[in-house]
N, C-alpha and C positions, 0 to 999 in steps of 0.2 A: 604678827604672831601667828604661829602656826603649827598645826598637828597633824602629820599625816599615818594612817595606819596600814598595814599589808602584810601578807602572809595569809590570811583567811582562806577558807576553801571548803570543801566535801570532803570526811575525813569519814572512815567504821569505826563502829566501838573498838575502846580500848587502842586504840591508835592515837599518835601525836600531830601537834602543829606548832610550829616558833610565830608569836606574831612582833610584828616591829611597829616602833614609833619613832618617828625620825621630828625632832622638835624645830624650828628654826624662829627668828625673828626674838630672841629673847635668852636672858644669860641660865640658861637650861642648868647649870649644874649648883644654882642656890636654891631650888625648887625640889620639893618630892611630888611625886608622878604617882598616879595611878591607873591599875583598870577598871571598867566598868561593863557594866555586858546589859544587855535589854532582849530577852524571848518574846517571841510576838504574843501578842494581848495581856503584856505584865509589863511592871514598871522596872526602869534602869536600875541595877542594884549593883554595889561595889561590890569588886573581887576582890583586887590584891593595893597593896603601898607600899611603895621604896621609896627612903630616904635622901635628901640631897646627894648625902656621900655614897649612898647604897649602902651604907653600914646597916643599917635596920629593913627589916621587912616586914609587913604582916600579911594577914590570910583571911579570909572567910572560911569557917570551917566547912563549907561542901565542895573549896579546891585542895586546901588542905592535902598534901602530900601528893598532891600532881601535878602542880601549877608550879613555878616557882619564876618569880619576876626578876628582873637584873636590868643593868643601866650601862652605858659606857658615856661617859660623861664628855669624852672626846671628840667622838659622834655624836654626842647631840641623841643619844637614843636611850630607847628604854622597850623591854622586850617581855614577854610572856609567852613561856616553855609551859605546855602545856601535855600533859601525860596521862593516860590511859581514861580517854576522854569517851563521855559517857552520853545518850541522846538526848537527856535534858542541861547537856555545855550549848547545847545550840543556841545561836544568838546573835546579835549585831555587836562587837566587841568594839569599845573607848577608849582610846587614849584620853588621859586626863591630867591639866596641871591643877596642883593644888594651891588655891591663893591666886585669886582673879577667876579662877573658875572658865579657863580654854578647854576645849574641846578637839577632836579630832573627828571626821567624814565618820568613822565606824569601819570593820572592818566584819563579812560574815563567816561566822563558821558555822558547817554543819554537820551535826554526827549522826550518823544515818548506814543502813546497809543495806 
């Protein structure tokens, strides 16, 4: 069972990043995924969830209308689109399966200028 994240990077405000999660070792498409993000000397806090089917989503409201998650379930992936990203997005970003509680390496973004 496995999580891998990427995409991460040095990003300015108000600038994007797509991050990926590539799942393997487990039937990825009965599962909803989520992300999770951790800024240094604060605790891991959820962002976003997608549904098995990706029919449903939710949000924390401080991504709320710039973040938007999505999955392809063929790939094995699940992705977070992230928009007009602000200096306190920065953070170590999760992949996350729900139910068993797997984890992914982390991936970092930082928004900075």
């Amino acid at each position: 069972v496995q999580l891998v994240e990427s995409g991460g990077g040095l990003v300015q405000p108000g600038g994007s990043l797509r991050l990926s999660c590539a799942a393997s070792g487990f039937p990825f498409s009965v599962f909803s995924m989520s992300w999770y993000r951790q800024a240094p000397g604060k605790e891991r806090e959820y962002v976003a969830r997608i549904s098995s089917s990706g029919g449903m989503t939710e949000y924390r409201d401080f991504v709320k209308g710039r973040f938007t998650i999505s999955r392809d379930n063929a790939k094995k992936s699940v992705f977070l689109q992230m928009n007009s990203l602000k200096p306190e997005d920065t953070a170590m970003y999760y992949c996350h399966r729900d139910g068993g509680a797997v984890w992914g390496q982390g991936t970092l973004v930082t928004v900075s200028s």
